[in-house]
C-alpha positions as CSV (number, residue, x, y, z in Angstrom):
1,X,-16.3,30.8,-11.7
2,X,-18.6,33.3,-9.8
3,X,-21.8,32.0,-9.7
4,X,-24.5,34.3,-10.1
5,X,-28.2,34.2,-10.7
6,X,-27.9,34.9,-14.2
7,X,-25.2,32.7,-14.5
8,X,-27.2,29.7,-13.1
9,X,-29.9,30.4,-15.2
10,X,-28.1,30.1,-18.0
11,X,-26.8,26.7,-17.0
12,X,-30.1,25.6,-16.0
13,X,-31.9,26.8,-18.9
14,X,-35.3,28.2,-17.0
15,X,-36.2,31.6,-17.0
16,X,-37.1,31.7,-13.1
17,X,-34.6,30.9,-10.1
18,X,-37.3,29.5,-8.4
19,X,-38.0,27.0,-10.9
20,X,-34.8,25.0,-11.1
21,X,-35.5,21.8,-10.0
22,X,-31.9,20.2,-10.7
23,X,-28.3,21.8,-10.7
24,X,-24.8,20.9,-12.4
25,X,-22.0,22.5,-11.8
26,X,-19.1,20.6,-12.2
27,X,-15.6,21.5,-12.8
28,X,-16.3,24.9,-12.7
29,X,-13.6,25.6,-9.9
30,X,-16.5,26.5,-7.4
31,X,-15.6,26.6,-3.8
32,X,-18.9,28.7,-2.3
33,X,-22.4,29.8,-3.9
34,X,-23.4,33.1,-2.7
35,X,-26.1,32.8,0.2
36,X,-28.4,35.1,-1.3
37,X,-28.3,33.2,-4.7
38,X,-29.2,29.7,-2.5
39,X,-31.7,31.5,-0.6
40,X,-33.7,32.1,-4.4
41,X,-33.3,27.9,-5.2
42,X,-36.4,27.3,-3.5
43,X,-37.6,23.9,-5.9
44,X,-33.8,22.2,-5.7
45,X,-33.9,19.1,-5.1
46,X,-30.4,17.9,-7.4
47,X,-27.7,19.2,-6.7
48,X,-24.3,18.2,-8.4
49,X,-21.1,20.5,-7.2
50,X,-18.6,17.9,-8.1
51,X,-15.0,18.3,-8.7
52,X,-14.6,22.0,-7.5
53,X,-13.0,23.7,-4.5
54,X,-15.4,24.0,-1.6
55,X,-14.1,23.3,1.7
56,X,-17.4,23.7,3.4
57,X,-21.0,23.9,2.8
58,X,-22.0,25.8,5.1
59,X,-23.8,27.8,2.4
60,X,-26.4,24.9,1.6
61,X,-28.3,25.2,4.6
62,X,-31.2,26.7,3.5
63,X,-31.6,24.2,1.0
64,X,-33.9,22.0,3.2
65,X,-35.4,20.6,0.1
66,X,-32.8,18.7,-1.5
67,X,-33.2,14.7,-2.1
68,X,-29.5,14.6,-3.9
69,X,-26.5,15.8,-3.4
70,X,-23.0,14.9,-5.4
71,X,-20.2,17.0,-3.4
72,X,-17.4,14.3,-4.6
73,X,-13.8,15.7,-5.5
74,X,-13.9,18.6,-3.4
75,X,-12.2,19.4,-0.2
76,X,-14.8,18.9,2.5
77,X,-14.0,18.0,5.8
78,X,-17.7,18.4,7.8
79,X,-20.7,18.8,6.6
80,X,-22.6,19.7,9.7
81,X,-23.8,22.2,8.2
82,X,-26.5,20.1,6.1
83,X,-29.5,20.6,7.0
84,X,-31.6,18.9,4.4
85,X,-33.2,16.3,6.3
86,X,-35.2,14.8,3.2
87,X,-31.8,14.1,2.0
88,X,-31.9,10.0,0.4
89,X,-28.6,10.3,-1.4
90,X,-25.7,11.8,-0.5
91,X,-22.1,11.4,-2.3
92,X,-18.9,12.8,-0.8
93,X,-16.3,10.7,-2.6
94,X,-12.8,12.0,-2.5
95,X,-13.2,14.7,0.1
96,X,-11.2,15.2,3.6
97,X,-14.0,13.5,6.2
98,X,-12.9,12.1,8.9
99,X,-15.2,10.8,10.8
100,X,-18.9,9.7,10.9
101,X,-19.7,12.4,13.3
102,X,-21.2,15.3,11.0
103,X,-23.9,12.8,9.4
104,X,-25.7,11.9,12.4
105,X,-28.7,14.1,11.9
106,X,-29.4,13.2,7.9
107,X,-31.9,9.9,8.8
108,X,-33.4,9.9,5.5
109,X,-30.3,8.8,4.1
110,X,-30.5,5.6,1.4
111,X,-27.7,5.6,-0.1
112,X,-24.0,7.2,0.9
113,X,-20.8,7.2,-0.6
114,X,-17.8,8.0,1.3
115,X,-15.4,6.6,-0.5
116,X,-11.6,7.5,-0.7
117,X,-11.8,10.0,2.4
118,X,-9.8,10.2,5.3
119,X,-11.8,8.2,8.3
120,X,-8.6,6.3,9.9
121,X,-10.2,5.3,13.3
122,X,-13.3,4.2,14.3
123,X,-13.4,4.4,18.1
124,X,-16.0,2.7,19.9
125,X,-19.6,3.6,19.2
126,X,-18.0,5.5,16.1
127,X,-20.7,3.8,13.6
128,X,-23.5,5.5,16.1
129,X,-24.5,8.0,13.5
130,X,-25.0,5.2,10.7
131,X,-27.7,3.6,13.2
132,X,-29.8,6.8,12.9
133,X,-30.1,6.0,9.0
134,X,-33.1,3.3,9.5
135,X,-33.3,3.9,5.8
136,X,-29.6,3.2,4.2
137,X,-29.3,0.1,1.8
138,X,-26.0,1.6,0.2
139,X,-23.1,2.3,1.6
140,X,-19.5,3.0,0.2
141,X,-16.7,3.4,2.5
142,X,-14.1,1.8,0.7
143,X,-10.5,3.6,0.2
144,X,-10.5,4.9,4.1
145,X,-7.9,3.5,6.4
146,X,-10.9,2.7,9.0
147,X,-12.3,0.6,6.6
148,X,-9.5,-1.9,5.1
149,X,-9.1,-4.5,7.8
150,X,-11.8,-7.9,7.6
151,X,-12.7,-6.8,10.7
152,X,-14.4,-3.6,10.4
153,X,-16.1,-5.1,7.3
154,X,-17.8,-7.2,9.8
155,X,-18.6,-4.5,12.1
156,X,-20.1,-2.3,9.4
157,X,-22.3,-4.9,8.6
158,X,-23.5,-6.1,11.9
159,X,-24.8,-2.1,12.5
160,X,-27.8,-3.1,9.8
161,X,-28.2,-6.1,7.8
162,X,-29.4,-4.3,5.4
163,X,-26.9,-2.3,4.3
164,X,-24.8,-2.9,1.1
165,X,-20.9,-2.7,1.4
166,X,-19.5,-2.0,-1.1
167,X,-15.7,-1.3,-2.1
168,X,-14.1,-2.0,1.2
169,X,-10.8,-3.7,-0.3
């Protein structure tokens, strides 16, 4: 689908850009937004681009105000180029991650979901950029090679007792 201004109005059902506070757009074989449309989405703050084709998101970073955003079933492999630092959830289930690396600099985060990606090593000090999430109480990592030995299960959880595990086996 190209996705358009009109075409996200339609979907969203406002009359003004500017006014659309949440966006679906799943399945809709997506893999970019236009710039200059995500530029004009100055109240987003939900964002669901599940199950489409991006390969990088690159072309969010001017949405500084989002507090969701579902990117799971797609084929993402960084996402350093998220710079929504008000950011609380954040899903990227089924993607092409890696590593930890790219989330360092999202803080704000409460709750993440990573499952079923592609993190098979976690070196030492690879669970640095989880520290820098003071705020996370969820976390799903489950379905990652990294992730399916008792071991770093115990690891995960010693990084902040707070955190929630889920789906590690």
């Amino acid at each position: 689908m190209d996705v358009t201004e009109a075409k996200l109005l339609e979907l969203s059902g406002e009359n003004d850009i500017s006014d659309v506070q949440a966006l679906v757009l799943r399945d809709y074989q997506i893999s970019k937004i236009p710039k200059s449309v995500v530029s004009r989405l100055s109240s987003l703050n939900c964002l669901s681009l599940s199950n489409n084709l991006i390969t990088t998101i690159n072309f969010l970073e001017s949405l500084d105000g989002l507090v969701e955003i579902n990117l799971n079933f797609n084929q993402i492999s960084d996402v350093g180029g998220l710079n929504c630092l008000g950011l609380k959830k954040l899903f990227l289930s089924h993607n092409l991650l890696t590593s930890l690396d790219s989330l360092s600099h999202l803080t704000n985060i409460r709750e993440l979901c990573l499952y079923e990606n592609k993190i098979d090593n976690i070196e030492e000090g690879g669970f640095r950029p989880l520290i820098n999430m003071r705020k996370l109480h969820s976390l799903d990592v489950g379905g990652n090679e990294a992730f399916s030995s008792p071991s770093s299960t115990t690891l995960l959880v010693s990084v902040d007792s707070k955190i929630v595990v889920n789906s590690l086996f």
